[in-house]
C-alpha positions in Angstrom: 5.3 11.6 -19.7 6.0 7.7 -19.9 6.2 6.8 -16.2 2.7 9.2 -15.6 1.0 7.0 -18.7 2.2 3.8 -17.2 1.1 4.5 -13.7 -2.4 5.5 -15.2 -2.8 2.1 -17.3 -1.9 0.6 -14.4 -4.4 2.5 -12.5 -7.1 1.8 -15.1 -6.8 -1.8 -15.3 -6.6 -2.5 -11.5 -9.8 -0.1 -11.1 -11.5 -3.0 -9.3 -9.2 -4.4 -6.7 -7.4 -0.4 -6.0 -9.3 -0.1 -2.6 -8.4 -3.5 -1.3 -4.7 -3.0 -2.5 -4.5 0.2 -0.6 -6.1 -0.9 2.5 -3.6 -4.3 2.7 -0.6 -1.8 2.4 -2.1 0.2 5.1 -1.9 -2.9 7.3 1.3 -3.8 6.1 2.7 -0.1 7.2 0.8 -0.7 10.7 1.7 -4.2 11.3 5.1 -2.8 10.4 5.2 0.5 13.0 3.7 -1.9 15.4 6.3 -4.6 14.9 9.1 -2.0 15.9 7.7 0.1 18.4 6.9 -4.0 20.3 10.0 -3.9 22.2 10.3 -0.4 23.8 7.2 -2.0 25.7 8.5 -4.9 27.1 
């Protein structure tokens, strides 16, 4: 029960910036796929 009570003060105290945190990773994952899918098109 540690690691879940760790994740959840981490969720608690980054309440405010969670949304913006999720949606740079999701452009870090698409930049990502995009990055190494560039060269079958060329």
């Amino acid at each position: 029960m540690t690691t879940f009570n760790t994740v959840k003060a981490i969720v608690k105290r980054s309440q405010d910036t969670l949304l913006q945190d999720a949606a740079g990773a999701a452009a870090l994952v698409v930049m990502l796929v995009v990055g190494l899918h560039l060269p079958a098109f060329m």
